[in-house]
N, C-alpha and C positions, 0 to 999 in steps of 0.2 A: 370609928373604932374607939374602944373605953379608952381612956388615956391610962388609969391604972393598968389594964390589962398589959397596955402596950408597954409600959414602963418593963414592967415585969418579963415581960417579952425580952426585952432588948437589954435587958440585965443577964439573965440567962443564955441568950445565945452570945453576949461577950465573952461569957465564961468561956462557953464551948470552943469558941473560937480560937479564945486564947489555949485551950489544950488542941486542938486542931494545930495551931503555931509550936506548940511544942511536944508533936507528937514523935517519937523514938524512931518506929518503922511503920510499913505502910498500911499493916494490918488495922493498925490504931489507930492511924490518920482516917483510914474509910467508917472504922468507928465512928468517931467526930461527925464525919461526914455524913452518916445516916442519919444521927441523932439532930443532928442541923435541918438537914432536909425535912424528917417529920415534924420538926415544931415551923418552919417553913410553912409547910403545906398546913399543920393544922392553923397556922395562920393567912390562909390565902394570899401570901405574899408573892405576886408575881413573877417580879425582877427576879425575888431573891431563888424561889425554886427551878425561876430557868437558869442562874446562873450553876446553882447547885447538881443541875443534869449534868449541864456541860462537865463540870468538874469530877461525875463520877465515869467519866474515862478517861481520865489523868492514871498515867502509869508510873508517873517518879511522884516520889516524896516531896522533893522539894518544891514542885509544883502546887501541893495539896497547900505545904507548911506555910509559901509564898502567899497565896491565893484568903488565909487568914484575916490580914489587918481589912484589907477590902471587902468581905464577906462584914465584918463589923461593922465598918463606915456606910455600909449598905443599908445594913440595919436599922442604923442607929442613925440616921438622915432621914426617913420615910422611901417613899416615893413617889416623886416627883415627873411633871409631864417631861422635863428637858429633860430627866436622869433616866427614862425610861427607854431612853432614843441610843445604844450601844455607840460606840467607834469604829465604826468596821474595818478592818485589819487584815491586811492580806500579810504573809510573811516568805521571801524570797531569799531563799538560803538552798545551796549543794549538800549542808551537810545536815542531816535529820539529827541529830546529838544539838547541834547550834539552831534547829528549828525549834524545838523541843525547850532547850535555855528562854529563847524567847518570851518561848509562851507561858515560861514562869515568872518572868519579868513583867511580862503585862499583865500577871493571874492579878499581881500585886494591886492594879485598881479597877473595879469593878468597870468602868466605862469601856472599856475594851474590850471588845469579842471578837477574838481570831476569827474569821471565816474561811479562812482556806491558806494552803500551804504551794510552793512550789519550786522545784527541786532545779533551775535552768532559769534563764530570762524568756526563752520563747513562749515555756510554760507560765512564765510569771502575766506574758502581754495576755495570753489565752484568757486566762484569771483573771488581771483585772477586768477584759473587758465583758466578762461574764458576770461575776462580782458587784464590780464594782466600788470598791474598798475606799472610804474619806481618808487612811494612811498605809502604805507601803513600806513594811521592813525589805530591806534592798542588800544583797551580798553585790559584790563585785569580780569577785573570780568565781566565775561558773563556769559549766560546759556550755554547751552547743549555743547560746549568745548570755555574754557577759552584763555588768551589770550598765557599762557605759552602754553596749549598745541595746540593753530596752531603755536607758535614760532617752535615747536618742527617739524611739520609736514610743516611749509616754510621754515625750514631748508634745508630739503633732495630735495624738488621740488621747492621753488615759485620764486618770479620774484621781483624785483627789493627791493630797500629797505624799512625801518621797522621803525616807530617811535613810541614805548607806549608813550599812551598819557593818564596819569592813577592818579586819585589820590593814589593809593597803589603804587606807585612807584616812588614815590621823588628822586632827585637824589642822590647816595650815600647811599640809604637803601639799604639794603636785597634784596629785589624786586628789584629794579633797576640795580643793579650788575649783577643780575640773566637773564634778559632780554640780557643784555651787550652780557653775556656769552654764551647766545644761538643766538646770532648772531644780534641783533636788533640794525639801531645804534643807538639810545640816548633813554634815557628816559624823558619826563617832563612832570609837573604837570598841571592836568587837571582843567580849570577853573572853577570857584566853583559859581553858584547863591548867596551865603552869601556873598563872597568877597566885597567891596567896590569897585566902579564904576575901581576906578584908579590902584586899585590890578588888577583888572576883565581885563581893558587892557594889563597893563603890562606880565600878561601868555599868552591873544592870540600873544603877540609879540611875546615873546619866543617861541611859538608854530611855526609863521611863518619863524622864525630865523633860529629853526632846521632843521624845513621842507626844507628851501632854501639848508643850508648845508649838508643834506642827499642827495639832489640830485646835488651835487656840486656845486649852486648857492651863 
């Protein structure tokens, strides 16, 4: 590809991107978002236009706004055989509001691509073992089996690794020791609606932190 062209490329969709990040409401954001995808595609960029499908059934804002800095660093890195290879992500949570947070949390770096959602841990074992997922977002208080016990039952069979993301399990309680010890690696705390805006990002960071270093990122 011309290095001018590409320059130029990757100049222009920073632009975008950065009003994509600071787009007001959603109407705008899908804006961005179209405009993004056709210089995408009129550049055959692969990664980037599969990432950019995904993201046009994004229903919240801050999903879209999230999903920005990583659309850049996508860009603006090429594409790579190891960067082409996603994270695959399964996300186990009771509440679709908290499944939903997540997956704006991880919109944040392009390596990651939720594949599948579910709402229990019996549904979580079903998942992964169809899936298949290299990491596991994990709640702990579900219905019909909790989070200890699919820890117990991705013990003997499941696939890749384990992050609760719980508020019963801070790290260093009880709960959190306990997860350790059934095999999960980390525990952290679940972002909370009450928190203030600047708490509220500071945990999806940490969320995205662990996530990188469970899967040796």
């Amino acid at each position: 590809m011309d290095e001018e062209l590409l320059a130029a490329f990757r100049e222009e969709f920073a632009s975008l991107c950065a009003a994509l990040a600071d787009s007001r409401d959603m109407a705008g954001a899908q804006r961005q978002l179209a405009q993004l995808r056709a210089m995408a595609d009129g550049m055959q960029m692969a990664r980037l236009q599969a990432r950019l499908r995904e993201l046009e059934a994004a229903t919240e804002l801050d999903e879209l706004r999230g999903a920005a800095e990583g659309l850049a660093a996508m860009a603006s890195g090429g594409e790579t055989e190891a960067e082409a290879q996603p994270i695959r992500t399964l996300i186990i949570d009771d509440s679709a509001m908290m499944r939903r947070m997540l997956r704006g949390i991880l919109a944040a770096d392009p390596r990651f691509a939720v594949i599948g959602e579910a709402a229990d841990g019996a549904a979580g074992l079903a998942a992964q073992a169809e899936l298949k997922p290299a990491l596991t977002l994990l709640d702990l208080e579900m219905p019909v089996l909790d989070g200890m016990g699919f820890l117990a039952e991705w013990a003997l069979a499941g696939h890749g690794a384990v992050v609760v993301v719980s508020s019963a399990a801070h790290p260093g309680s009880p709960a959190a020791l306990e997860v350790l010890r059934r095999g999960a690696f980390a525990a952290v705390a679940k972002p909370s609606g009450a928190l203030s805006p600047d708490i509220a990002e500071r945990s999806g960071a940490e969320i995205l932190a662990t996530a990188r270093r469970a899967v040796g990122g």
